[in-house]
ROSE-4610 file (N, C-alpha, C; in Angstrom, 1 decimal, always signed):
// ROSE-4610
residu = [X/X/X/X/X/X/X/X/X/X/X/X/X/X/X/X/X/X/X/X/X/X/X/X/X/X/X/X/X/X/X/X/X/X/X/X/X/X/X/X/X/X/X/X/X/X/X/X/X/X/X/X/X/X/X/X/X/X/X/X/X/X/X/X/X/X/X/X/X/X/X/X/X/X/X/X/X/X/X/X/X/X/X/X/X/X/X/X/X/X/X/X/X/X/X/X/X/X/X/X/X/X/X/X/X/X/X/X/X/X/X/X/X/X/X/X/X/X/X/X/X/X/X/X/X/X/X/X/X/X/X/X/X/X/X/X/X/X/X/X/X/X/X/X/X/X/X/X/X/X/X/X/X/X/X/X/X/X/X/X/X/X/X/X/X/X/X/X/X/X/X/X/X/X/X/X/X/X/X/X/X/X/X/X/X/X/X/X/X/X/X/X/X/X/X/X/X/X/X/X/X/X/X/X/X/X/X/X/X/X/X/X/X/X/X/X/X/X/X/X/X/X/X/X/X/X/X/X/X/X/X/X/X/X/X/X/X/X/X/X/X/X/X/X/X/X/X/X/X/X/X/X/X/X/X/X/X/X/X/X/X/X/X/X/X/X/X/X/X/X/X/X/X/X/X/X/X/X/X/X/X/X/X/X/X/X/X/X/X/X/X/X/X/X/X/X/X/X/X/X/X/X/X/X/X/X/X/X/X/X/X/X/X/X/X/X/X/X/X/X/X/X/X/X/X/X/X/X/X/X/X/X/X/X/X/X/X/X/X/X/X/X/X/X/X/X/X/X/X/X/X/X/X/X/X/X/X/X/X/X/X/X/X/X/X/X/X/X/X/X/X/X/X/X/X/X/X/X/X/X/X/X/X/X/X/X/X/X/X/X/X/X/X/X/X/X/X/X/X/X/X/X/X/X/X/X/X/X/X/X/X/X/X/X/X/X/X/X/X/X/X/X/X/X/X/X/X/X/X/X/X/X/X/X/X/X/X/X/X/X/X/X/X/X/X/X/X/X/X/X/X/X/X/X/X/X/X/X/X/X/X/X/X/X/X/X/X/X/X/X/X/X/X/X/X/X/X/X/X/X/X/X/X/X/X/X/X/X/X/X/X/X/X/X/X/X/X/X/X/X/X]
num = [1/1/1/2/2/2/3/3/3/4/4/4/5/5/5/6/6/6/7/7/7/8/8/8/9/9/9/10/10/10/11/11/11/12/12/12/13/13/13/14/14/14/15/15/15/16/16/16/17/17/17/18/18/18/19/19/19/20/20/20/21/21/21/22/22/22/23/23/23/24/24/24/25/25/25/26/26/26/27/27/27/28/28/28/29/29/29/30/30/30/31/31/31/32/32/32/33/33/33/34/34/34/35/35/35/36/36/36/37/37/37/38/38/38/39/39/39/40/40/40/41/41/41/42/42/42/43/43/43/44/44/44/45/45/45/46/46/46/47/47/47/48/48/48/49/49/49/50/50/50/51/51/51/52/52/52/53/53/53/54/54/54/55/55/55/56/56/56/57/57/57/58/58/58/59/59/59/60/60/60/61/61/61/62/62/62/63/63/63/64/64/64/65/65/65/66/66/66/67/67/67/68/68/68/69/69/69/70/70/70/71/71/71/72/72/72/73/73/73/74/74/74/75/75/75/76/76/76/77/77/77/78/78/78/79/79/79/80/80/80/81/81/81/82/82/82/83/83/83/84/84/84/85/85/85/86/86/86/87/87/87/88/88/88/89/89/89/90/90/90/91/91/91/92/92/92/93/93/93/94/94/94/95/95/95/96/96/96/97/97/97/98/98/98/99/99/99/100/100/100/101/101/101/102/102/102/103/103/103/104/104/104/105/105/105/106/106/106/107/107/107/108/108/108/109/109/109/110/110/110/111/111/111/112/112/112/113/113/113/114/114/114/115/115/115/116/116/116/117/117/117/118/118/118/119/119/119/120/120/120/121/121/121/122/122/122/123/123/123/124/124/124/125/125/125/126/126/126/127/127/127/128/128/128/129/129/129/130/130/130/131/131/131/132/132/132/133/133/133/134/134/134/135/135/135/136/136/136/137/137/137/138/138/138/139/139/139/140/140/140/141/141/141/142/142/142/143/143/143/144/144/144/145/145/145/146/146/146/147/147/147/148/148/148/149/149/149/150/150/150/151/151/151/152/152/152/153/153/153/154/154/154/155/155/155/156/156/156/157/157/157/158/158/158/159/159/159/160/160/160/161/161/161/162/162/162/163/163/163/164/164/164/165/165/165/166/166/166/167/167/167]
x = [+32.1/+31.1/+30.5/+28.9/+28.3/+28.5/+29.2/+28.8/+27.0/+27.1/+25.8/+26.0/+24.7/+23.9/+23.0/+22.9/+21.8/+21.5/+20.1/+20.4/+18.7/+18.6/+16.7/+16.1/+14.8/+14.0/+13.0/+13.5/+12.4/+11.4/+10.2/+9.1/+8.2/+8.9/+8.5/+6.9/+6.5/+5.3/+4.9/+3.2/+3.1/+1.7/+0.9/-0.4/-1.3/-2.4/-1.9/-2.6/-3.8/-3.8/-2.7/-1.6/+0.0/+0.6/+0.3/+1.3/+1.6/+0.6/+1.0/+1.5/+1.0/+1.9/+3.3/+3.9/+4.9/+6.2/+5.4/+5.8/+5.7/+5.1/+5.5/+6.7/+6.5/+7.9/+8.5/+9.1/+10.7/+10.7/+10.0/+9.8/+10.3/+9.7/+9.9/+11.8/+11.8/+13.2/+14.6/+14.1/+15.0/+14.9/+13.9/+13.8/+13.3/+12.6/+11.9/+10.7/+9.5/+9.3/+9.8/+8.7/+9.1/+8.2/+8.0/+6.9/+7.2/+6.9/+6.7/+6.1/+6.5/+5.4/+5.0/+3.7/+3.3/+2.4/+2.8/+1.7/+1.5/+0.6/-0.3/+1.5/+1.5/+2.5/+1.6/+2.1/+1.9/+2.2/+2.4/+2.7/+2.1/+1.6/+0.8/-0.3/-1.4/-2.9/-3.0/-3.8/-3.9/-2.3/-1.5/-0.6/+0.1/+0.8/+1.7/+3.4/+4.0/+5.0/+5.4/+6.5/+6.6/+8.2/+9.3/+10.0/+10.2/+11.6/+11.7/+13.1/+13.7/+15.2/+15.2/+16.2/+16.6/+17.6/+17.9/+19.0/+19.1/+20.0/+20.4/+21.4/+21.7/+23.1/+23.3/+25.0/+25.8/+24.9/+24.6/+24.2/+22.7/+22.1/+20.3/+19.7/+20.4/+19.9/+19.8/+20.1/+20.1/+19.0/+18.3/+17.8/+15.8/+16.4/+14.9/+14.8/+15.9/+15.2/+15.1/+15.7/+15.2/+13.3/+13.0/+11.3/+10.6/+11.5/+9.9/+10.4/+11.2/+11.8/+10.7/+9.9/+8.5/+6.9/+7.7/+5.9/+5.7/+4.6/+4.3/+3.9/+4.2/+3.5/+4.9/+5.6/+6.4/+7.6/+7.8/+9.0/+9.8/+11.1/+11.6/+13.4/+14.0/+15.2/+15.2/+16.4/+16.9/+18.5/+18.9/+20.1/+20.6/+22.0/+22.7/+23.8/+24.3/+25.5/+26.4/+27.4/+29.2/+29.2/+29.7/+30.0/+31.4/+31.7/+33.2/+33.9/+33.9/+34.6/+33.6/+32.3/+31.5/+31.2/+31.3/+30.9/+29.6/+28.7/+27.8/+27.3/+25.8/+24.9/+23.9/+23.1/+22.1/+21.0/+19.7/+19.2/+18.6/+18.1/+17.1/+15.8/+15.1/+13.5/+12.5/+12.6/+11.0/+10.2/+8.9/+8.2/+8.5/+9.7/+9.8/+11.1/+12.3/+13.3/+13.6/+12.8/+13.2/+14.0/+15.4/+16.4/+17.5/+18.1/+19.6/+20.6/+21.6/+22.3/+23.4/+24.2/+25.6/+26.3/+27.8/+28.4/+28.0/+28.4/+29.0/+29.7/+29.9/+31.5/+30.8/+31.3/+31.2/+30.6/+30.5/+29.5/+28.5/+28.0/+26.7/+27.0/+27.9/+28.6/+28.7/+28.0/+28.3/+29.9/+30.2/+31.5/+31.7/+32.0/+32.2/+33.3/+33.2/+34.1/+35.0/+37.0/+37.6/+37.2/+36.5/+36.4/+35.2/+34.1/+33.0/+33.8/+34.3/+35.2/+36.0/+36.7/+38.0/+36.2/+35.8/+34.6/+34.0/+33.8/+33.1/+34.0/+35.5/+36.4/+36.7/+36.7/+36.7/+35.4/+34.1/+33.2/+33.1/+34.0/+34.3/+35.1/+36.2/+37.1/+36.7/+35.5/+35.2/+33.9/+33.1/+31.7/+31.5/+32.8/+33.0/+32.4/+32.5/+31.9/+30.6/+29.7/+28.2/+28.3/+29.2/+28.9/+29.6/+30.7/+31.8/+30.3/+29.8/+28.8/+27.6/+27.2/+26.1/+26.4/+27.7/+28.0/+28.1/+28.9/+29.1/+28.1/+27.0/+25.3/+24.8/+25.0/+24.2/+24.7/+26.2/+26.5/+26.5/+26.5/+26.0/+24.5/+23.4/+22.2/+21.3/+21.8/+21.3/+20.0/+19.2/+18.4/+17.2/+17.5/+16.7/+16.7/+17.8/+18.0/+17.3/+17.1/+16.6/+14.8/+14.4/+13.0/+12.8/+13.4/+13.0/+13.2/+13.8/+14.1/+12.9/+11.7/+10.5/+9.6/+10.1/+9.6/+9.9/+11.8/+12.2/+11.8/+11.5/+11.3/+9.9/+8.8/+7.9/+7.5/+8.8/+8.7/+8.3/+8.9/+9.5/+10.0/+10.2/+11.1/+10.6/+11.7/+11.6/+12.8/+12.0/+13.0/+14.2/+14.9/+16.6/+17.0/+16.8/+17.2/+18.6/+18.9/+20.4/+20.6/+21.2/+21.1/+22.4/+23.5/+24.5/+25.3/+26.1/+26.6/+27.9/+27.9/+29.4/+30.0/+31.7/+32.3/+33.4]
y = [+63.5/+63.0/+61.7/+61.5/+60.3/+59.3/+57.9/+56.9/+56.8/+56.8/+56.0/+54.9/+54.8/+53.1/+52.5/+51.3/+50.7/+49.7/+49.4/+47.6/+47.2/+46.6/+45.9/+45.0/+45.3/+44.8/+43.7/+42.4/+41.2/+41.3/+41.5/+40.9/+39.5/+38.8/+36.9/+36.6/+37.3/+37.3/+37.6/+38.4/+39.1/+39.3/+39.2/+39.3/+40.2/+40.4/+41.2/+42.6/+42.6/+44.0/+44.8/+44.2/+44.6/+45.0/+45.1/+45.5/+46.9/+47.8/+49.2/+49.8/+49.2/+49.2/+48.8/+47.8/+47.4/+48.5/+48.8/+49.8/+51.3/+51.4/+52.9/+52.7/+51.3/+51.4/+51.3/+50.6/+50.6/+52.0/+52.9/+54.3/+54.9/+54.8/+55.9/+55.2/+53.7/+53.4/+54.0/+54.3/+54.9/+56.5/+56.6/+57.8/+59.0/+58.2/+58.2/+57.4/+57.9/+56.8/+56.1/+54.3/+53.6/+52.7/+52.6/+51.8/+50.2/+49.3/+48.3/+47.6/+46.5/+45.5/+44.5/+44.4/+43.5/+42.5/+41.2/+40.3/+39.2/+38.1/+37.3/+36.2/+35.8/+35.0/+33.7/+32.5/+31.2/+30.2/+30.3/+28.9/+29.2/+30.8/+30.6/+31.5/+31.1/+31.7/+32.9/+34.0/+35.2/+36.2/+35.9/+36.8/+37.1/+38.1/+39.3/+39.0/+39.3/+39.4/+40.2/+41.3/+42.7/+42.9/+43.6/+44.0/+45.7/+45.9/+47.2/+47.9/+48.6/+48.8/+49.9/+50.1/+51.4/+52.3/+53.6/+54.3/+55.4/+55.3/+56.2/+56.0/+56.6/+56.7/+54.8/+54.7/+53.8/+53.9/+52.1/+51.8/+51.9/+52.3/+52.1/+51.2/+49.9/+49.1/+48.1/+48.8/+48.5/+49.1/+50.2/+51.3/+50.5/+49.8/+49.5/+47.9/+47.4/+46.1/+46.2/+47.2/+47.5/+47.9/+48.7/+49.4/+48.2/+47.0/+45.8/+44.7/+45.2/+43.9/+43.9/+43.0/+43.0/+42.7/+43.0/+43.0/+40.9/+40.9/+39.3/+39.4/+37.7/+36.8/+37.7/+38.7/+38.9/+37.8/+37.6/+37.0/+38.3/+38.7/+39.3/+39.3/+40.0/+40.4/+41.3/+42.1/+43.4/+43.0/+44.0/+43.6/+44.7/+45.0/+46.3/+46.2/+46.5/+46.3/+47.0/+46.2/+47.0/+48.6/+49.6/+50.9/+51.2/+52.1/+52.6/+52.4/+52.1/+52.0/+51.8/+50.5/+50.2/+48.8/+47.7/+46.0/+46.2/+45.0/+45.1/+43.9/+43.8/+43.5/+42.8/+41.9/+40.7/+41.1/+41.1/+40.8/+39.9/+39.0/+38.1/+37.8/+37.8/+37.6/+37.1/+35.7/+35.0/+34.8/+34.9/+34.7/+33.6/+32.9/+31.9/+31.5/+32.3/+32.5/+34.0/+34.7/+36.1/+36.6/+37.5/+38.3/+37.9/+37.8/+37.3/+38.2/+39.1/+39.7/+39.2/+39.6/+38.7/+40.1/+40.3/+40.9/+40.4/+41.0/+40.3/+40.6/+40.4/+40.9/+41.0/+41.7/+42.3/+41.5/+39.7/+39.0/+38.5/+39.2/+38.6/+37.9/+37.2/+36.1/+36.7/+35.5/+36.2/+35.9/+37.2/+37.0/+36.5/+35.5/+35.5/+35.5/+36.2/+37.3/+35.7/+36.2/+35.6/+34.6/+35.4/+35.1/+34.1/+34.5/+33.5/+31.7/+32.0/+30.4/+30.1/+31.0/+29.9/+29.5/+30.6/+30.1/+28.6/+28.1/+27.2/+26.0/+26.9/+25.2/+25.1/+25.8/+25.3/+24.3/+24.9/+24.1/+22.6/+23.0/+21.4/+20.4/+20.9/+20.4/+19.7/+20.5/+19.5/+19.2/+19.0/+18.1/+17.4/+17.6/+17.0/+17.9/+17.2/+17.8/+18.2/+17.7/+17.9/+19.4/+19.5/+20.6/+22.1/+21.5/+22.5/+22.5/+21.8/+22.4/+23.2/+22.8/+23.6/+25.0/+25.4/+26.7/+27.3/+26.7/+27.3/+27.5/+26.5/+26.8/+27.6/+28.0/+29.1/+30.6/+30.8/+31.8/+31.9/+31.0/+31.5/+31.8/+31.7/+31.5/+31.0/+29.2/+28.0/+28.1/+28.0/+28.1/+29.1/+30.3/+31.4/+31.3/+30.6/+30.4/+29.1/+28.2/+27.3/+27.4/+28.2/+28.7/+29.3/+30.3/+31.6/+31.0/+29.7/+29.2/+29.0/+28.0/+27.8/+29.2/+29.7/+31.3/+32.3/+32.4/+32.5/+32.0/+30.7/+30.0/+30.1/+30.1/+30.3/+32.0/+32.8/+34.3/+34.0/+32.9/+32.6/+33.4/+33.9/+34.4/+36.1/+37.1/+38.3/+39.0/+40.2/+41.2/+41.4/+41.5/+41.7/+43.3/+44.2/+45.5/+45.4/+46.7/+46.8/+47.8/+47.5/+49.0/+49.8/+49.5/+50.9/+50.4/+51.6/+51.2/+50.9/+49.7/+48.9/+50.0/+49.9/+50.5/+51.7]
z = [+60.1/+59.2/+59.6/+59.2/+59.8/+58.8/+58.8/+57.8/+57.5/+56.5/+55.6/+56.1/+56.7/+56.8/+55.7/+55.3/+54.1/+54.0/+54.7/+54.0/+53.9/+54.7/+54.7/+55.4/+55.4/+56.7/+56.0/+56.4/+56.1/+57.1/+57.0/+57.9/+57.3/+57.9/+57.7/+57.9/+58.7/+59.2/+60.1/+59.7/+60.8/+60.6/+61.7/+61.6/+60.7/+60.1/+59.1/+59.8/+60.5/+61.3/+61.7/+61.9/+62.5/+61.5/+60.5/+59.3/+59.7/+59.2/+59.3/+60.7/+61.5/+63.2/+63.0/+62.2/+62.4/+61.5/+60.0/+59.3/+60.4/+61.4/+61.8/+62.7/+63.2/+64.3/+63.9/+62.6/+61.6/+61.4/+60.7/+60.4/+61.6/+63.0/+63.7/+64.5/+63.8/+64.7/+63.7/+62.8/+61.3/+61.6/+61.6/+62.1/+60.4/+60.0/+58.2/+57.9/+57.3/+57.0/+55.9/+56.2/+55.7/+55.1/+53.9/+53.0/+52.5/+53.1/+53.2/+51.5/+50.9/+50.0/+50.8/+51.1/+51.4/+50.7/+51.0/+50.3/+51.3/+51.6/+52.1/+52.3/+53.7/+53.9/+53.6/+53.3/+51.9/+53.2/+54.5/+54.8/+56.0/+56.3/+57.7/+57.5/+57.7/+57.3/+57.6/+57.3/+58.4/+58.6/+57.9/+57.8/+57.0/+57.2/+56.1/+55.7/+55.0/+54.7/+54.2/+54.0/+53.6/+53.9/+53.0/+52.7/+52.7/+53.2/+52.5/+52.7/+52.0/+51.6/+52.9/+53.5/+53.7/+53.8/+54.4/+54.0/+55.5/+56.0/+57.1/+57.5/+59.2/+59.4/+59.8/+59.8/+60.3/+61.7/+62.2/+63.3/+63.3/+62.3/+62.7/+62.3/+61.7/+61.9/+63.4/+63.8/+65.6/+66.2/+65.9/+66.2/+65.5/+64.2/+63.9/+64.3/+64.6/+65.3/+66.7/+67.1/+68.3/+68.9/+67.8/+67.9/+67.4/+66.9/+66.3/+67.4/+68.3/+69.4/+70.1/+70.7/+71.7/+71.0/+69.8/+69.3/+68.9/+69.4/+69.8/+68.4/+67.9/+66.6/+65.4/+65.9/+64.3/+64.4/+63.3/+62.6/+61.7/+62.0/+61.2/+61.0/+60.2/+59.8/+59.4/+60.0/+59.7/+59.5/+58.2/+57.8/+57.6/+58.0/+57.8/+57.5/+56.1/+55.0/+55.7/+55.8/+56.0/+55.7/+56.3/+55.1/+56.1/+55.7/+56.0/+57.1/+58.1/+59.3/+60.0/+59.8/+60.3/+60.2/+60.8/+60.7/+60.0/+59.4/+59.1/+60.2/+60.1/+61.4/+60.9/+60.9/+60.9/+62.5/+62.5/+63.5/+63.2/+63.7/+63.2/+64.5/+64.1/+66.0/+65.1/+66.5/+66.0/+67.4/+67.5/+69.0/+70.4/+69.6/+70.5/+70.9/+70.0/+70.0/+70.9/+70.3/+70.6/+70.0/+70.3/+69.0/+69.2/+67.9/+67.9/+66.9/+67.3/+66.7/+66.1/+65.2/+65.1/+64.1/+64.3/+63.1/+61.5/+60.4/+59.5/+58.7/+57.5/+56.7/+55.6/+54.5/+53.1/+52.6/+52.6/+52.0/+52.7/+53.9/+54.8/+55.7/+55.8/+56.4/+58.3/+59.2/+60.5/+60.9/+61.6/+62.1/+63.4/+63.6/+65.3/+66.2/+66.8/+67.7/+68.4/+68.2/+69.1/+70.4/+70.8/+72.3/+72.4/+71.6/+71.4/+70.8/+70.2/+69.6/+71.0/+71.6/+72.7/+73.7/+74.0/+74.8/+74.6/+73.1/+72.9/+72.5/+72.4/+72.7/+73.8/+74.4/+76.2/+76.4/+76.4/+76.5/+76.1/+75.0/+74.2/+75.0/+75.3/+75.9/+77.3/+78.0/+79.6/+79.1/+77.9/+78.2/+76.6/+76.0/+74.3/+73.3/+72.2/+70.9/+70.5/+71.0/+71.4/+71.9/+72.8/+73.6/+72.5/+71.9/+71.4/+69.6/+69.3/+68.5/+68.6/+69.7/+70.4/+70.6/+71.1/+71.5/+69.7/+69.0/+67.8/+66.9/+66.9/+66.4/+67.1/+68.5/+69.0/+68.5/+68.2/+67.7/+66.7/+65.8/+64.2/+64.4/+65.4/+65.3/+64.5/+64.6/+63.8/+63.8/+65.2/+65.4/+65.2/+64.7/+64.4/+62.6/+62.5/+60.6/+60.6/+61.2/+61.1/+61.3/+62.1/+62.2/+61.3/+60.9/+59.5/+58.2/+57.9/+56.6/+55.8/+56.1/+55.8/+55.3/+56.2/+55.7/+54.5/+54.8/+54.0/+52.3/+52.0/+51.1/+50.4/+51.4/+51.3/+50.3/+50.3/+49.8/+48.2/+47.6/+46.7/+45.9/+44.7/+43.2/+43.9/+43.9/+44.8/+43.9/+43.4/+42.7/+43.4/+42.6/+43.4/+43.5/+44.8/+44.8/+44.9/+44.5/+44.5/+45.4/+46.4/+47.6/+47.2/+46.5/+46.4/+44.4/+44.6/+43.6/+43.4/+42.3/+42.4/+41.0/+41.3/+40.1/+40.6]
């Protein structure tokens, strides 16, 4: 049996001729379509911002940040909720960052893998603390949260869907 996948796709911004191009490649990377709300992004002229829940197997949220990976000027996130014997997953891609993946756990939260921490206390250990936070900001992906925040904020007050049910 295949786990259910579920979760949703922020598009931060994006030019606005690109909208419906960007809605067929999440569609055709889900492998469904997928209908977007869009409205006028508030902090950068000339472009879009658009949402949209979705539902398929365990692991396609890999599958649709994959089909919007390349397309120049988007800002986006794709999020994909924990289900049964499946991590859940964060992508986050801005044009100048490019894409950043990370696990995460039942409350959104990225997880970072063992090996990525001794990694970045070693690093710590031969070039100091500077270095041992740099590595640990790169794997939370400080930097891609720190680009998309303004954006984020800019959405302002945004209906709250409820993708499954609790009880």
């Amino acid at each position: 049996m295949v786990a259910v996948g579920r979760g949703w796709i922020l598009i931060h911004s994006a030019p606005r001729a690109l909208a419906p191009h960007v809605e067929w490649a999440a569609g055709r990377g889900l492998g469904s379509a997928l209908s977007f709300s869009w409205e006028a992004q508030k902090i950068m002229p000339n472009t879009v911002r658009g949402e949209a829940a979705w539902q398929g197997r365990a692991g396609d949220g890999a599958a649709i940040a994959s089909a919007l990976r390349g397309w120049e000027h988007l800002r986006y996130e794709v999020v994909e909720e924990p289900s049964e014997g499946v991590d859940g997953a964060r992508w986050m891609h801005t044009p100048d960052l490019g894409i950043f993946h990370a696990q995460t756990d039942t409350a959104g939260n990225i997880v970072v893998p063992e090996d990525r921490i001794r990694s970045a206390m070693a690093a710590g250990r031969h070039s100091g603390a500077f270095e041992l936070t740099r590595e640990l900001s790169l794997a939370l992906g400080q930097a891609w949260d720190d680009e998309l925040e303004p954006f984020r904020q800019a959405s302002g007050p945004n209906p709250v869907v409820w993708l499954h049910q609790v009880g």
